[in-house]
VOGU-3710 file (C-alpha; in Angstrom, 3 decimals, decimal comma):
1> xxxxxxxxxx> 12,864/-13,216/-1,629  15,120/-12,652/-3,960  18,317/-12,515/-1,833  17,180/-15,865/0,133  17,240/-17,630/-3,568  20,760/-16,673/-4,450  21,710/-17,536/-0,705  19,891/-21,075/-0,630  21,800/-21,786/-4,509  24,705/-22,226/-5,071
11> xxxxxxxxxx> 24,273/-21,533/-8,890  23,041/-18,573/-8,327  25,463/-17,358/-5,907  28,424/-18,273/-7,452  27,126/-15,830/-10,401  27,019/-12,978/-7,696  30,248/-13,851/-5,951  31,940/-13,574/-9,569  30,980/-10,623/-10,550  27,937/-10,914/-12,642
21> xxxxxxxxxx> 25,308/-8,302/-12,372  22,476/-10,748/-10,988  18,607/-10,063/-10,395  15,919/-12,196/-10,215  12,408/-10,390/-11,505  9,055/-12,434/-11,068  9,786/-16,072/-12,944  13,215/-14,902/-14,763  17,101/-14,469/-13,735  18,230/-11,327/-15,309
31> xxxxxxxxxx> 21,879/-10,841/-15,928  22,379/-6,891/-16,211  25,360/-4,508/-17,637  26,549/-7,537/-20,359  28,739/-5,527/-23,082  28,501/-6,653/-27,067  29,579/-5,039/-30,269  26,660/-4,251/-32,776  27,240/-3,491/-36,185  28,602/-0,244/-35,987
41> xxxxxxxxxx> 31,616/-2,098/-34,134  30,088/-0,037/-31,452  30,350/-1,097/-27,384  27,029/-0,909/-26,013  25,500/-2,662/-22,545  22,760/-4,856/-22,830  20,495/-7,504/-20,774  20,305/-11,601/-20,390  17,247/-13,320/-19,492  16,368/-16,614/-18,457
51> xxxxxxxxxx> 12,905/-18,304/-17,496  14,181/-19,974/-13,834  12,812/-23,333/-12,944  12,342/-23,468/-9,127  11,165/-26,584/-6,588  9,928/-24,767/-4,009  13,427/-22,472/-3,394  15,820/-24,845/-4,942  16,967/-24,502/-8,654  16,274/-26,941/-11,006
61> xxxxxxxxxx> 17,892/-27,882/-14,748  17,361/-24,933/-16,817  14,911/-25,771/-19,333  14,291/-24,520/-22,295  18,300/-23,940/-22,751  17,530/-20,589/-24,593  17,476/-17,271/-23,349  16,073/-13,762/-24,707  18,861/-10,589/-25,394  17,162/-7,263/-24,963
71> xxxxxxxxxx> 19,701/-4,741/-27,028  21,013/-4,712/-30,636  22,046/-8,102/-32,091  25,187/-9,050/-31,066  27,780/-8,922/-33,267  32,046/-10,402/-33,865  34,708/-7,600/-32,995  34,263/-7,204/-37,147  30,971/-6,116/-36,574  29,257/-8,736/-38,520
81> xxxxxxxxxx> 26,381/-11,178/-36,499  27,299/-13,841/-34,711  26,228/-16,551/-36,480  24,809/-19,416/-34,739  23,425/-18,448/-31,794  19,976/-18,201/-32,976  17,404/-20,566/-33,491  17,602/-21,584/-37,055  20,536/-19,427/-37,678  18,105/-17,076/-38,138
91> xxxxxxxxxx> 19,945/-13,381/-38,111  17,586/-9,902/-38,250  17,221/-8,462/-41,057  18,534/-5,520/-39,431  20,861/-6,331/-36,281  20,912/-2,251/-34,920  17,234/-2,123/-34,252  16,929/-2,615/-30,731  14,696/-5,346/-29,416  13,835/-8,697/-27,671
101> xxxxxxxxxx> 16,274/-11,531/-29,424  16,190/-15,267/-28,466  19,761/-16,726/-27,785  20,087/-20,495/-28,766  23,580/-22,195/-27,858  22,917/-25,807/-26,773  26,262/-27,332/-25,013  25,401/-30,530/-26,283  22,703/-32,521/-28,736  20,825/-34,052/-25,640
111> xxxxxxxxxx> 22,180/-33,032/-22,571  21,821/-28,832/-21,709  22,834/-27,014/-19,183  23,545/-28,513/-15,617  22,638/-25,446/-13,813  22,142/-21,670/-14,213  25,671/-20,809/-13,530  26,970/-22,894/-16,511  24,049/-21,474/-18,390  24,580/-17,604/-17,952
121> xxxxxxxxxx> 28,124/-17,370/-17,419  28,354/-19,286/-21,250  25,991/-16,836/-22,730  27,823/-14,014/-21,262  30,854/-14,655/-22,743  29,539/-15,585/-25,939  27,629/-12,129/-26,212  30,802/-9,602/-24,195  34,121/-11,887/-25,764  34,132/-9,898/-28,874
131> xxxxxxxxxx> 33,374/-6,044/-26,621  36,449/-7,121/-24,866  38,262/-7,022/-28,013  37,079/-3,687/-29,341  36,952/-2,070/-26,041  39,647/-3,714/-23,430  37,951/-3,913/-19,848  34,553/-4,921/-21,040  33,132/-7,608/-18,892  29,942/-8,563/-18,006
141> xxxxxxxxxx> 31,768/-9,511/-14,216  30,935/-5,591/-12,982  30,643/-6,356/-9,169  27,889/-4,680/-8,290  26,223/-4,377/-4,942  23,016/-6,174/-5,235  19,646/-4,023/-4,967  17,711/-4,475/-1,743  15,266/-7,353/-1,499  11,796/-7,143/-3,067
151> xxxxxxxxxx> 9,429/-6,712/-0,899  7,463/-9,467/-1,615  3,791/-10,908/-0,952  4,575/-14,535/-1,274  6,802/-16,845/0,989  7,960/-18,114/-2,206  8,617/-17,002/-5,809  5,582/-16,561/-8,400  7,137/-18,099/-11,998  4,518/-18,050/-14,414
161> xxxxxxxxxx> 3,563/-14,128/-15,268  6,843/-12,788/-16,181  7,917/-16,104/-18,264  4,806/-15,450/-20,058  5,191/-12,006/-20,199  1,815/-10,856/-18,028  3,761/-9,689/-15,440  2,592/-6,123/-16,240  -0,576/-7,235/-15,814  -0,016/-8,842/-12,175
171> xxxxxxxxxx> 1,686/-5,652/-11,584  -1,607/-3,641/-11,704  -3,004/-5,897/-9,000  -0,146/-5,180/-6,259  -1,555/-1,951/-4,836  -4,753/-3,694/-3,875  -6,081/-4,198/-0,511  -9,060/-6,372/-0,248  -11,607/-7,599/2,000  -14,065/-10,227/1,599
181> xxxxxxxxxx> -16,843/-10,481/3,654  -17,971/-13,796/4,775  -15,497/-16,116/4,244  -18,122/-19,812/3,370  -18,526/-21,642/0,326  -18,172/-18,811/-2,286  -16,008/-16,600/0,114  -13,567/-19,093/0,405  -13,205/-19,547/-3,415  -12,975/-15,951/-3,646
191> xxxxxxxxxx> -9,649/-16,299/-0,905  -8,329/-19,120/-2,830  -8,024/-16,993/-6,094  -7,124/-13,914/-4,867  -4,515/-15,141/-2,384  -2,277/-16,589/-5,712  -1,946/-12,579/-6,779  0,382/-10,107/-5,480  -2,196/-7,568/-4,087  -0,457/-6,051/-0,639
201> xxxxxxxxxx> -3,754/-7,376/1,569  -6,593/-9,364/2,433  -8,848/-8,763/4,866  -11,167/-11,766/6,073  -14,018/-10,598/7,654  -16,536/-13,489/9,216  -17,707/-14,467/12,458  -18,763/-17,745/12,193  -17,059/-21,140/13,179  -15,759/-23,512/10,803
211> xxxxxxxxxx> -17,931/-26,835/11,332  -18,085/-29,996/9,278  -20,305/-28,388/6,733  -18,279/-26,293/5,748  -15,390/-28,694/4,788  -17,400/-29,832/2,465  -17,984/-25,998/0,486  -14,453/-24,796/0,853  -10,894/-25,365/-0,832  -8,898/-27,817/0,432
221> xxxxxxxxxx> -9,356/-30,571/3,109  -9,256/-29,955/6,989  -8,567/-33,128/8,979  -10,783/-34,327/11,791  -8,687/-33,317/14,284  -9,136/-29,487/12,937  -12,481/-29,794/12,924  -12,650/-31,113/16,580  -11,026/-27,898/17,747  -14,064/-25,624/16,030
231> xxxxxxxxxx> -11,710/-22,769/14,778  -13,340/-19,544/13,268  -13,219/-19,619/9,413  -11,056/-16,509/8,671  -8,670/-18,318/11,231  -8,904/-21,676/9,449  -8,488/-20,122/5,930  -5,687/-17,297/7,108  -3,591/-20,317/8,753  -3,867/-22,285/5,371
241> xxxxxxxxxx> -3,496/-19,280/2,880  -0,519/-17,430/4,812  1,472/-20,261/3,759  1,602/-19,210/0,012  0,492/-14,881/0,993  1,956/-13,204/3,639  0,067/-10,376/4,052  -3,965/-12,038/4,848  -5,451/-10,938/7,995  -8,500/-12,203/10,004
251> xxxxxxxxxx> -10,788/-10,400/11,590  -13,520/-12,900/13,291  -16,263/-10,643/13,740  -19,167/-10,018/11,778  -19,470/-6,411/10,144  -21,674/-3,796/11,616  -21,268/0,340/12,591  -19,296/-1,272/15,874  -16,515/-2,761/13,331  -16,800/-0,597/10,478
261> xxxxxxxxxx> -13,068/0,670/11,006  -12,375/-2,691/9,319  -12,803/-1,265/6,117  -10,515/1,107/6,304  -8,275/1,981/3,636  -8,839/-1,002/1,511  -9,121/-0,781/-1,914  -12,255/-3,245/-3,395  -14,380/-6,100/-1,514  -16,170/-8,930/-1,819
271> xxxxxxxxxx> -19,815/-9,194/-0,460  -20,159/-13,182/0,179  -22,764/-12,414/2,834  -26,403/-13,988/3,037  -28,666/-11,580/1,901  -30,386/-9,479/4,709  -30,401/-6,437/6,463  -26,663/-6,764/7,510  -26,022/-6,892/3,667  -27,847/-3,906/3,347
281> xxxxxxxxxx> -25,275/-2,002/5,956  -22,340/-3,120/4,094  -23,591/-1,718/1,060  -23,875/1,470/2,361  -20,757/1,642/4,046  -19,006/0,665/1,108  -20,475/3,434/-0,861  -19,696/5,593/1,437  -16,574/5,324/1,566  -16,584/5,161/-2,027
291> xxxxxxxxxx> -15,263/1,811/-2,573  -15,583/-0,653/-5,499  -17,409/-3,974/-4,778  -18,883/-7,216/-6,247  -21,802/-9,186/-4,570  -22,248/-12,753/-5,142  -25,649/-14,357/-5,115  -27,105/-17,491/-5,741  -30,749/-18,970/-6,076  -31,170/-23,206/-6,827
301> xxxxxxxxxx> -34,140/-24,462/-6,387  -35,240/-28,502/-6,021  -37,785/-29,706/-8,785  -38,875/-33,102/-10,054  -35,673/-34,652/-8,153  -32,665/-32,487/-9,312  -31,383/-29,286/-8,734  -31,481/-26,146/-10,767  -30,867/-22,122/-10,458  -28,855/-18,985/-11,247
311> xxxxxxxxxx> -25,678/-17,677/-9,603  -25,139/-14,175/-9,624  -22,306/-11,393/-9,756  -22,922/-7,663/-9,341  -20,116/-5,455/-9,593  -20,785/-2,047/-8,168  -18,138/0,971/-8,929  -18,197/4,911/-7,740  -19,428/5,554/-11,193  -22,140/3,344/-11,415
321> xxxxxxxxxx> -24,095/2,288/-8,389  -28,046/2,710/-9,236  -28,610/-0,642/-10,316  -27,249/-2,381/-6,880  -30,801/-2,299/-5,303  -32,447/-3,948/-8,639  -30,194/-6,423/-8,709  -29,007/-7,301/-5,015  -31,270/-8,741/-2,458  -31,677/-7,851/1,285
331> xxxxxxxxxx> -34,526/-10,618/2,019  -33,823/-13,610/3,754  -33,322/-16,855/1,066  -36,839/-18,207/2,333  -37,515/-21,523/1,918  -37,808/-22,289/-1,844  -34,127/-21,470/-1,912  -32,498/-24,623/-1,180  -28,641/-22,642/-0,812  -29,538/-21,237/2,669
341> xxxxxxxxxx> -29,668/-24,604/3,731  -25,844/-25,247/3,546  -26,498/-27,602/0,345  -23,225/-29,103/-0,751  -22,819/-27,467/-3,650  -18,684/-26,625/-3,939  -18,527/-26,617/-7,833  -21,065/-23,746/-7,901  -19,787/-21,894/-5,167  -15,990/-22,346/-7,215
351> xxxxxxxxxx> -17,527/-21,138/-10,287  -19,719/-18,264/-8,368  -16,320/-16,969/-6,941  -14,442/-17,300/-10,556  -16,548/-15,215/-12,034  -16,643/-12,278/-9,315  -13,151/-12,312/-9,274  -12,800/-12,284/-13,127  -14,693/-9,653/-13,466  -12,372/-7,967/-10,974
361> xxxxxxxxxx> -9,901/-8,316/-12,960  -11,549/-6,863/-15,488  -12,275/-3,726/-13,573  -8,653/-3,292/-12,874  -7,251/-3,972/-16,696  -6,170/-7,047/-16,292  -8,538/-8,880/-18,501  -10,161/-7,257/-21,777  -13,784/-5,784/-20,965  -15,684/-5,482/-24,570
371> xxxxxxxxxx> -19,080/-5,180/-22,688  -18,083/-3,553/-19,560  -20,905/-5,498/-17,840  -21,686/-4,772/-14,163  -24,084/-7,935/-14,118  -23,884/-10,797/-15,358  -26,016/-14,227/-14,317  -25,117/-18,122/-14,909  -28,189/-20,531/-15,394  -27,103/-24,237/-14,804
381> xxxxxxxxxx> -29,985/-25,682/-16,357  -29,431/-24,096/-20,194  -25,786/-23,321/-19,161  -26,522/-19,963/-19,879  -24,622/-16,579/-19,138  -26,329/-13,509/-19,297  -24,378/-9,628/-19,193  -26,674/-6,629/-18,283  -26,007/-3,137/-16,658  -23,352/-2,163/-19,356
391> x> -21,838/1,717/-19,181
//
């Protein structure tokens, strides 16, 4: 990924070609090996960053026309700050402790940086012209052979964690390999959300055909002409959804002892299954192998003209499984529940599938878990959410 951007830019490549220790890491361009003076009138090496604005694989303006230092602050060849390179002028109170400073040199009162070669290369010399002085050979232009190419999930680059500095968090997501089972209206909210995070796979795991129901409780918006040719939903959604994530793979069958192999080796699932005695299997397969899950439920019932009911997400974990059968049911829907029915109900089948995988997050760190909640139930009606089965 990252070697295709510096090929496709000629910004970015230029910066390479002359010498510049380039690397692009989630949404920011990283300029490596940059030599300053701190205070002590000392040479030391230390690291550019810039957010990167991308269309697609092309580089836009750099906006905001800042960028963050990670070292000491840098200093003249005297050793004293240099002064006006910091929003507001503002210079640390004391420039050797080593941290995260933001780097404010505007070429202009309106019109910033054309691209990210004018950008970095300016900031380089600004920070290394005075280690040059002190120490003669000190460049930033190092020519070093670029590291091997990420190897990435996405066709394209994700910008938003590391600019806003979550992309520790996203990290803790990579190792994942998930599979969601049944793939209609809730499973394919599930896919949508999951498919926009770096975990390494996706399994989609559903037999059925995608008819024009189910248009109508999924993301997006198949044409007729898709719909004419009848394809299986994992198909449907995989074809879609490998466009962003490289790494989803269907599996049109439904889930029994025959294709149990199927959940090998992944690391958490979704249940988005009707409830039944083919739920029940899954279950215990799952906990057999000892895997993490969360089952999705919901219940909405007609009355007096309008509709009403509780969704429902049940997480269920190696350490704490015994309240699965309480909560999970392997009945048919019968009748009074109006969901089996293929209702149209997309915004509740988004929000079923936001919560489920929010509270996946939470079982992996990613979110803050206060209550550590392996229940929880949304009632449309008083717009009420409910926690239960705590640790």
């Amino acid at each position: 990924m990252s070697a295709a951007l510096f090929n496709l830019n000629s910004d970015l490549k230029r910066l390479r070609e002359e010498g510049y220790a380039m690397r692009i890491t989630g949404g920011c361009l990283v300029m490596q090996e940059v030599p300053y003076v701190n205070a002590r009138r000392e040479v030391k090496i230390g690291t550019l960053m810039s957010s990167l604005c991308l269309s697609g694989d092309t580089t836009q303006k750099p906006e905001p026309h800042t960028v963050e230092f990670h070292g000491e602050f840098p200093c003249n060849a005297d050793g004293t700050p240099i002064l006006g390179i910091t929003p507001g002028g503002s210079i640390p109170a004391d420039p050797l402790v080593v941290g995260k400073h933001t780097l404010s040199s505007k070429p202009g009162p309106q019109q910033g940086y054309e691209d990210y070669y004018q950008k970095m290369s300016t900031y380089a010399t600004i920070v290394a012209g005075p280690a040059a002085v002190v120490q003669a050979g000190a460049t930033p232009r190092v020519y070093r052979q670029p590291d091997a190419d990420e190897d990435s999930v996405f066709n394209y680059l994700e910008t938003a964690s590391d600019r806003v500095g979550i992309g520790h968090l996203t990290a803790k997501l990579e190792c994942e390999r998930i599979a969601i089972i049944g793939v209609g209206g809730t499973g394919s909210y599930v896919l949508d959300q999951v498919a926009k995070t770096p975990v390494r796979e996706i399994r989609l795991i559903d037999g059925d055909d995608f008819l024009q129901h189910n248009a109508f409780r999924a993301p997006g918006a198949p044409s007729i002409e898709t719909l004419r040719d009848v394809p299986k939903k994992v198909d449907y959604l995989a074809s879609n959804y490998s466009r962003m994530h490289r790494y989803i793979v269907p599996h049109a069958v439904q889930l029994d002892t025959s294709t149990a192999n199927l959940l090998d080796g992944i690391t958490f699932a979704f249940l988005c299954m009707d409830a039944g005695e083919s739920k029940r299997l899954v279950v215990e397969m799952l906990e057999a192998r000892g895997t993490p899950f969360i089952d999705v439920g919901m219940g909405l019932e007609l009355v007096n003209g309008t509709l009403g009911g509780i969704l429902r997400v049940t997480a269920s974990t190696p350490e704490k499984r015994d309240h699965v059968r309480e909560r999970v049911s392997f009945e048919g829907g019968g009748n009074e529940n109006v969901y089996t029915s293929n209702i149209q109900v997309a915004d509740l089948n988004m929000l079923n599938a936001a919560l489920a995988v929010i509270k996946w997050k939470k079982l992996r760190g990613f979110y803050r878990d206060l209550e550590n909640e392996h229940h929880c139930t949304y009632t449309t009606d008083g717009n009420m959410l409910l926690n239960g089965n705590q640790e």
